[in-house]
Z-matrix of the N, CA and C atoms (Angstrom, degrees):
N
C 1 1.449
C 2 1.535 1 110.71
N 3 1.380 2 111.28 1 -59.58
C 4 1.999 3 114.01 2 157.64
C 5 1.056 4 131.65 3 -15.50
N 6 1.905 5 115.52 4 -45.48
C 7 1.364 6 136.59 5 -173.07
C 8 1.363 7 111.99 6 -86.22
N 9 1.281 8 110.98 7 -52.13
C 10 1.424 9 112.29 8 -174.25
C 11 1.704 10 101.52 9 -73.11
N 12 1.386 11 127.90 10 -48.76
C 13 1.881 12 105.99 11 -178.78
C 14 1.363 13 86.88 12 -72.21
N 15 1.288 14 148.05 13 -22.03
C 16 1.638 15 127.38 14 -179.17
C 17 1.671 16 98.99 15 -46.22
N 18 1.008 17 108.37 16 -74.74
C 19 1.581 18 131.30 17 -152.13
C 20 1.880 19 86.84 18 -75.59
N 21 0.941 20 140.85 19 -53.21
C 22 1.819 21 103.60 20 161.48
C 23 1.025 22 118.19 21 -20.77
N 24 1.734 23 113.60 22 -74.90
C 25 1.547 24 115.62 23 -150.75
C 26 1.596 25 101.44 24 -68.94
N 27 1.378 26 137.72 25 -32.04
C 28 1.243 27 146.78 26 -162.60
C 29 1.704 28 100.06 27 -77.26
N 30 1.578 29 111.67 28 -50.85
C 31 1.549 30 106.13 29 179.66
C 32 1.717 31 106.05 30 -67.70
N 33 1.629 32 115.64 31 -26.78
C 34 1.714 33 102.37 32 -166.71
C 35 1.839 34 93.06 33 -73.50
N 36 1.371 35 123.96 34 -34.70
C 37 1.222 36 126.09 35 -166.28
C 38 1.812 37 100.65 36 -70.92
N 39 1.105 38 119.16 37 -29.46
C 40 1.252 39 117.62 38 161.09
C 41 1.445 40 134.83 39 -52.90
N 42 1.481 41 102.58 40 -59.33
C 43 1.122 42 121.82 41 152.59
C 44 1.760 43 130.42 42 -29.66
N 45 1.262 44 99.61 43 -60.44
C 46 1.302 45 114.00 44 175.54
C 47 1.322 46 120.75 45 -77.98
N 48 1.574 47 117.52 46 -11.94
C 49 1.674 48 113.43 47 173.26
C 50 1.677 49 98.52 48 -76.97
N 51 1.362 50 103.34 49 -49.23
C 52 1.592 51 126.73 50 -159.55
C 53 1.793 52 97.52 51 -52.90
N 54 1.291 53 112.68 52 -52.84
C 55 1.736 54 117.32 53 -176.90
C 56 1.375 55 100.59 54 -81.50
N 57 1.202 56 129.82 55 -23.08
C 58 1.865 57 112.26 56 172.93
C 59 2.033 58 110.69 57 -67.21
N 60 1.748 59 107.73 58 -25.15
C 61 1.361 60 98.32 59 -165.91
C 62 1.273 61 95.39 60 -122.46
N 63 0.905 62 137.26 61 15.16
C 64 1.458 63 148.14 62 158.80
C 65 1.795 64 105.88 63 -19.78
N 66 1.352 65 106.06 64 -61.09
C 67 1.286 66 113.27 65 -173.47
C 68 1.573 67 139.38 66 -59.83
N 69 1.807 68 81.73 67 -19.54
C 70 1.733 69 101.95 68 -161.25
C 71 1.707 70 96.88 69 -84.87
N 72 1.932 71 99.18 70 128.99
C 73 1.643 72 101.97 71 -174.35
C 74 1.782 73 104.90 72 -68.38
N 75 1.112 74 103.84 73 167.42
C 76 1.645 75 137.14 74 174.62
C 77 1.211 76 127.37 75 90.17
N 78 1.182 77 136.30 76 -67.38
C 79 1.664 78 120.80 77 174.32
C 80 1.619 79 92.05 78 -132.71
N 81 1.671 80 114.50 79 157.83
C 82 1.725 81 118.25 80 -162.55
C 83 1.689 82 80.00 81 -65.15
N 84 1.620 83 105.50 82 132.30
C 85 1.243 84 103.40 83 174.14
C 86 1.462 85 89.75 84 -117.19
N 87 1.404 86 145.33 85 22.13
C 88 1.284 87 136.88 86 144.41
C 89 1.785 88 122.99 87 -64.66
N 90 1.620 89 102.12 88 -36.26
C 91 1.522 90 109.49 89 160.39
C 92 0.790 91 129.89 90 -40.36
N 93 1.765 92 110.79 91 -74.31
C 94 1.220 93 145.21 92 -173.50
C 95 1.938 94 100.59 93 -44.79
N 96 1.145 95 105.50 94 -67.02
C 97 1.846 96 110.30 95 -169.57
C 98 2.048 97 105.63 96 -51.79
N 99 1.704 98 96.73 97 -47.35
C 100 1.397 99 108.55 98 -171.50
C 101 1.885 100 102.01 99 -41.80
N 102 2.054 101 101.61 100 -63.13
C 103 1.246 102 121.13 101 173.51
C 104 2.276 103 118.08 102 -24.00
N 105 1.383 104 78.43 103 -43.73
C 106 1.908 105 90.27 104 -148.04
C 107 1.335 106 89.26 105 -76.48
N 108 1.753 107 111.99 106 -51.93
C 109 1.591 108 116.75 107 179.80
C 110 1.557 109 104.40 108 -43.42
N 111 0.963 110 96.73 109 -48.49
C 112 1.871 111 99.41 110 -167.18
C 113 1.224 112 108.46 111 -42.41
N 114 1.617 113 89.61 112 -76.15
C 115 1.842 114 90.48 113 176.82
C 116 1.349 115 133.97 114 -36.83
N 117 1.750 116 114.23 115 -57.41
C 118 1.349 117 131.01 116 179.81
C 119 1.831 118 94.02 117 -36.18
N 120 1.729 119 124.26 118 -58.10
C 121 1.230 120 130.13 119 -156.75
C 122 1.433 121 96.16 120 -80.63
N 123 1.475 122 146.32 121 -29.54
C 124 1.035 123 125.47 122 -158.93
C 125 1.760 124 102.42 123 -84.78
N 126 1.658 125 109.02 124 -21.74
C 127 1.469 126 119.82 125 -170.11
C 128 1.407 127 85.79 126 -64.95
N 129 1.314 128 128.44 127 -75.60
C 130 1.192 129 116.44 128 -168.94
C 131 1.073 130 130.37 129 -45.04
N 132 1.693 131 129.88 130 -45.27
C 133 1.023 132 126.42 131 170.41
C 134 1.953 133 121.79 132 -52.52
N 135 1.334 134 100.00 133 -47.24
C 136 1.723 135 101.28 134 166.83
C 137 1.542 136 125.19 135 -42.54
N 138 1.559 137 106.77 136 -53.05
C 139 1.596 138 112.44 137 156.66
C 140 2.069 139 123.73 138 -29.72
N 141 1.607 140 91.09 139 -50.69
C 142 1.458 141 90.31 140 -136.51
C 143 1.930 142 74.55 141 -89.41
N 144 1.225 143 116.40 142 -20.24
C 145 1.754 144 107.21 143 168.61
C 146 1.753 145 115.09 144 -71.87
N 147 1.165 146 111.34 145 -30.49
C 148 1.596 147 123.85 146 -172.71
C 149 1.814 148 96.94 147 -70.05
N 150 1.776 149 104.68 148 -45.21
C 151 1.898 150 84.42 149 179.66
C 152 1.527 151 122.50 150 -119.49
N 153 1.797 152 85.13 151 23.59
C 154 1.894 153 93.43 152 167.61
C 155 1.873 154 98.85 153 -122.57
N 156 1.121 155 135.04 154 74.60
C 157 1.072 156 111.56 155 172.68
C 158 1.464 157 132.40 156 -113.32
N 159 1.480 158 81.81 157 66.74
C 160 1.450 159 120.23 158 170.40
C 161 1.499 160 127.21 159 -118.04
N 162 1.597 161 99.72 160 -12.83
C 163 1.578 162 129.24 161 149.10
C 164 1.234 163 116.98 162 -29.27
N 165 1.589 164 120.67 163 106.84
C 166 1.781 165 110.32 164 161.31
C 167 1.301 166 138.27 165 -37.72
N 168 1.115 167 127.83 166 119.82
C 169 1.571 168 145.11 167 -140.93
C 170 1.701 169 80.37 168 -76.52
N 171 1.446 170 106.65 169 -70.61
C 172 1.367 171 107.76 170 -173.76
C 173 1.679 172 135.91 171 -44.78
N 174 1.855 173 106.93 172 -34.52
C 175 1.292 174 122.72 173 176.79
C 176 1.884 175 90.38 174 -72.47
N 177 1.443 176 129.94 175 -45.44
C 178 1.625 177 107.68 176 -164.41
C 179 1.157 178 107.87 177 -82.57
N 180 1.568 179 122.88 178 -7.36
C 181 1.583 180 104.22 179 169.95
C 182 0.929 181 112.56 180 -100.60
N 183 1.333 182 135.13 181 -3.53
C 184 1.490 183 141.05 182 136.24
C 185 1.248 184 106.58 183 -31.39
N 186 1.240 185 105.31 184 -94.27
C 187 2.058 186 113.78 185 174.14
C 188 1.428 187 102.47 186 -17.48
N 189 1.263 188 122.57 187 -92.81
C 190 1.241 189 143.86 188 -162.48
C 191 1.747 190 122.38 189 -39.24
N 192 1.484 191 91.01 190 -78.01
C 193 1.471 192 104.23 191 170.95
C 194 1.448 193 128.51 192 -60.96
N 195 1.701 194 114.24 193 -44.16
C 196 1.035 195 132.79 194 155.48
C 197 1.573 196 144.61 195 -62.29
N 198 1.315 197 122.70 196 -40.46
C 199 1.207 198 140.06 197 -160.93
C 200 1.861 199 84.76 198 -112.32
N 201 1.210 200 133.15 199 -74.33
C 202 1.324 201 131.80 200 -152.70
C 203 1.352 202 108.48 201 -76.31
N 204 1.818 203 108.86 202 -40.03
C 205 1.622 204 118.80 203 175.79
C 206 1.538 205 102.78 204 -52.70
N 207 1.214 206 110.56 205 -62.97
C 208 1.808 207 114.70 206 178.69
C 209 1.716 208 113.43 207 -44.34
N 210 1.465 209 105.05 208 -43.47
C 211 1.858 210 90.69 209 -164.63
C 212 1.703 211 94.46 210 -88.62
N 213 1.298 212 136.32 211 -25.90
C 214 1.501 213 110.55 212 -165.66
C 215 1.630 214 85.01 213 -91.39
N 216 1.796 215 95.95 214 -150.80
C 217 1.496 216 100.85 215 -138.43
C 218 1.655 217 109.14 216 -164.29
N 219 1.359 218 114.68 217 51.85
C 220 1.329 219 108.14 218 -159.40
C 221 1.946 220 114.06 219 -68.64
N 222 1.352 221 118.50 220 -26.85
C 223 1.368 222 132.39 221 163.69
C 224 1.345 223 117.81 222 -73.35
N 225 1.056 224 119.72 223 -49.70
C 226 1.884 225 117.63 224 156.32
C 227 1.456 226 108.46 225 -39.42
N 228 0.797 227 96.04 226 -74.72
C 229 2.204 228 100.16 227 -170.72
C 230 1.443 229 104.17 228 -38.43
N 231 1.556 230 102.67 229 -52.27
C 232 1.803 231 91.07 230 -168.51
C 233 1.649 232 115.74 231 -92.14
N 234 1.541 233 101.50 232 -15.68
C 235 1.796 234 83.38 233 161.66
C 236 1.780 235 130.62 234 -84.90
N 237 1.689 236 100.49 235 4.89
C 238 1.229 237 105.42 236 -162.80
C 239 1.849 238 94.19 237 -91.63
N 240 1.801 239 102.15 238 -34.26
C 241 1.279 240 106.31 239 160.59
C 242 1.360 241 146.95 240 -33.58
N 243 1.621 242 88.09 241 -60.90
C 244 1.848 243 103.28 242 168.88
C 245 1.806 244 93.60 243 -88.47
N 246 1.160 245 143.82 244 9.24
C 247 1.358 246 108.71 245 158.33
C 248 1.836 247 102.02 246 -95.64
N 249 1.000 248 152.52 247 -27.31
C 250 1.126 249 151.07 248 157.65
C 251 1.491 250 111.94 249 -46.29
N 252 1.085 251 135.07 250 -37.62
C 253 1.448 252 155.99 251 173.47
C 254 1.283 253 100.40 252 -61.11
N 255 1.355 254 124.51 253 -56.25
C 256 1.593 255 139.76 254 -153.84
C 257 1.212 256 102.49 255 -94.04
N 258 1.580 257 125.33 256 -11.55
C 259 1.350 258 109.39 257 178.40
C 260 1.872 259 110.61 258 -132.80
N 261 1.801 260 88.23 259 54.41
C 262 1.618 261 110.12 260 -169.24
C 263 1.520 262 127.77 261 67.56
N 264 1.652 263 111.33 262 -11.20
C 265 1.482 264 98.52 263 -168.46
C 266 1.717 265 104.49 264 -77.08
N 267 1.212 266 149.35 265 59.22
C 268 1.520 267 165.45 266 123.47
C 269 1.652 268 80.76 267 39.19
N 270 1.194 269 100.81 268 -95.30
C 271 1.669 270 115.50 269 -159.42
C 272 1.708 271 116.14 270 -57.26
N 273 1.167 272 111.01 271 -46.61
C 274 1.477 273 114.34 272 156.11
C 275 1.529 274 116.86 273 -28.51
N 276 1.537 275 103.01 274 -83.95
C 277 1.884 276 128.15 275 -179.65
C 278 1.507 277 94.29 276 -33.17
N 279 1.335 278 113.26 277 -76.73
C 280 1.958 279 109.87 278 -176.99
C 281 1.173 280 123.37 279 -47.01
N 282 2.021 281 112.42 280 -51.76
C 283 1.727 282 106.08 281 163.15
C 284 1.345 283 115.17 282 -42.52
N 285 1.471 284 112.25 283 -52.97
C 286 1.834 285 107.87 284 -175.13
C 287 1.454 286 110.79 285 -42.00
N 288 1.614 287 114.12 286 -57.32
C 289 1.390 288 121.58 287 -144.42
C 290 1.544 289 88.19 288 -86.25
N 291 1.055 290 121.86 289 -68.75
C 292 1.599 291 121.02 290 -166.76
C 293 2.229 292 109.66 291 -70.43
N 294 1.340 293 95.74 292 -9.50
C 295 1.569 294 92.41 293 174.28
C 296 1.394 295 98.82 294 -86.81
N 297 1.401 296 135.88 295 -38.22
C 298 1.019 297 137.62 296 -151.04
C 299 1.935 298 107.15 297 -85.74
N 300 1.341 299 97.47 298 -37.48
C 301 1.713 300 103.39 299 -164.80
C 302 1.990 301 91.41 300 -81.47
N 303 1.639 302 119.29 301 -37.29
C 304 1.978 303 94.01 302 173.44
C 305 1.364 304 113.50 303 -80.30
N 306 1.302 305 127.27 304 -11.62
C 307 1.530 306 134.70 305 -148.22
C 308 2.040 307 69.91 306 -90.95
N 309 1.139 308 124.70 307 -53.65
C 310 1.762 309 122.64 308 -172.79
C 311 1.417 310 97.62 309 -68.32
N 312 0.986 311 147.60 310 -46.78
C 313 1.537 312 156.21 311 -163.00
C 314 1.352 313 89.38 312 -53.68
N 315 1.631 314 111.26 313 -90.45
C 316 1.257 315 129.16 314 159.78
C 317 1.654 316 129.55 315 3.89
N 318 1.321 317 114.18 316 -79.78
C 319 1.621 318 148.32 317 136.37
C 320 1.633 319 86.19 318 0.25
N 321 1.918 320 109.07 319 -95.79
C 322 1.433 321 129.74 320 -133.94
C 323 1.923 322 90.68 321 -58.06
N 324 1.263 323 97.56 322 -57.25
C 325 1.768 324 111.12 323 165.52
C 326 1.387 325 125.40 324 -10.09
N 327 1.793 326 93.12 325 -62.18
C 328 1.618 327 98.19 326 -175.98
C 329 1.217 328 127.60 327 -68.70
N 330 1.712 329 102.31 328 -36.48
C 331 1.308 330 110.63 329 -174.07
C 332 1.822 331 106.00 330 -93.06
N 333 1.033 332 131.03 331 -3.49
C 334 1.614 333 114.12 332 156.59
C 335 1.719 334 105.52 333 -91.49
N 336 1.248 335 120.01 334 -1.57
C 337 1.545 336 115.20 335 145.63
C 338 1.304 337 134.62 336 -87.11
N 339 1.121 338 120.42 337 -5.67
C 340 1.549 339 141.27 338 152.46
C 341 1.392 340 128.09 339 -70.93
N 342 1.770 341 96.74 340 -50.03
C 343 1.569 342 88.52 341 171.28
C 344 1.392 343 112.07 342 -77.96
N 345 1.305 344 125.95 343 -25.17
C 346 1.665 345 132.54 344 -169.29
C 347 2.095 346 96.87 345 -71.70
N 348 1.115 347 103.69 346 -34.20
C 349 2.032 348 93.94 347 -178.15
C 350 2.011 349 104.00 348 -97.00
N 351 1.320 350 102.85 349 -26.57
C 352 1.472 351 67.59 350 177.28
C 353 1.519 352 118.77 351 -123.94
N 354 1.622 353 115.07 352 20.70
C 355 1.248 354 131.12 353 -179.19
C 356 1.744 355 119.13 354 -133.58
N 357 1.237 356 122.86 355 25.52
C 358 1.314 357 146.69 356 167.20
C 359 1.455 358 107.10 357 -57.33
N 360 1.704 359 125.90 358 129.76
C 361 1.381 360 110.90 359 163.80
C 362 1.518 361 116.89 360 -74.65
């Protein structure tokens, strides 16, 4: 039950990043932000389960599976890649794909260093 209203509110919040930037030229930067948020939030959330795990199983796979699985986008990113790729934009397709996978690296990084300094038991 967690997962499925997770993944509503996470796909409408998707939804709604994706149609606010719809417009803006060069690579879908509605993906890209949905992608980075994710990560940044899932790092944290991994933290704050790793030194509370006393955390409801059901509320973090809610969060997690539900809420974060729903708003990012791992099949979006890479078909939006090879369609930018596929229709000559070279430098675009690679910015997408290779901007998108350190810009998440990056992201997942900060936020299990966020939850690890200011959410530690």
């Amino acid at each position: 039950m967690f997962v499925a209203l997770g993944g509503a509110v996470g796909s409408a919040g998707r939804y709604a990043i994706g149609n606010w930037m719809k417009d803006l030229p060069g690579i879908h930067w509605g993906t890209f932000f949905v992608n980075i948020i994710g990560a940044f939030i899932l790092g944290i959330v991994a933290s704050l389960a790793a030194n509370h795990p006393e955390w409801d199983m059901a509320a973090r796979t809610g969060l997690t599976v539900g809420v974060l699985g729903g708003f990012t986008t791992f099949s979006t990113w890479t078909v939006e890649s090879v369609e930018l790729v596929s229709r000559g934009e070279m430098a675009l397709g690679l910015t997408n794909l290779f901007g998108s996978l350190l810009a998440g690296v990056v992201a997942a990084a900060a936020g299990l260093a966020l939850g690890r300094l200011f959410w530690t038991t």
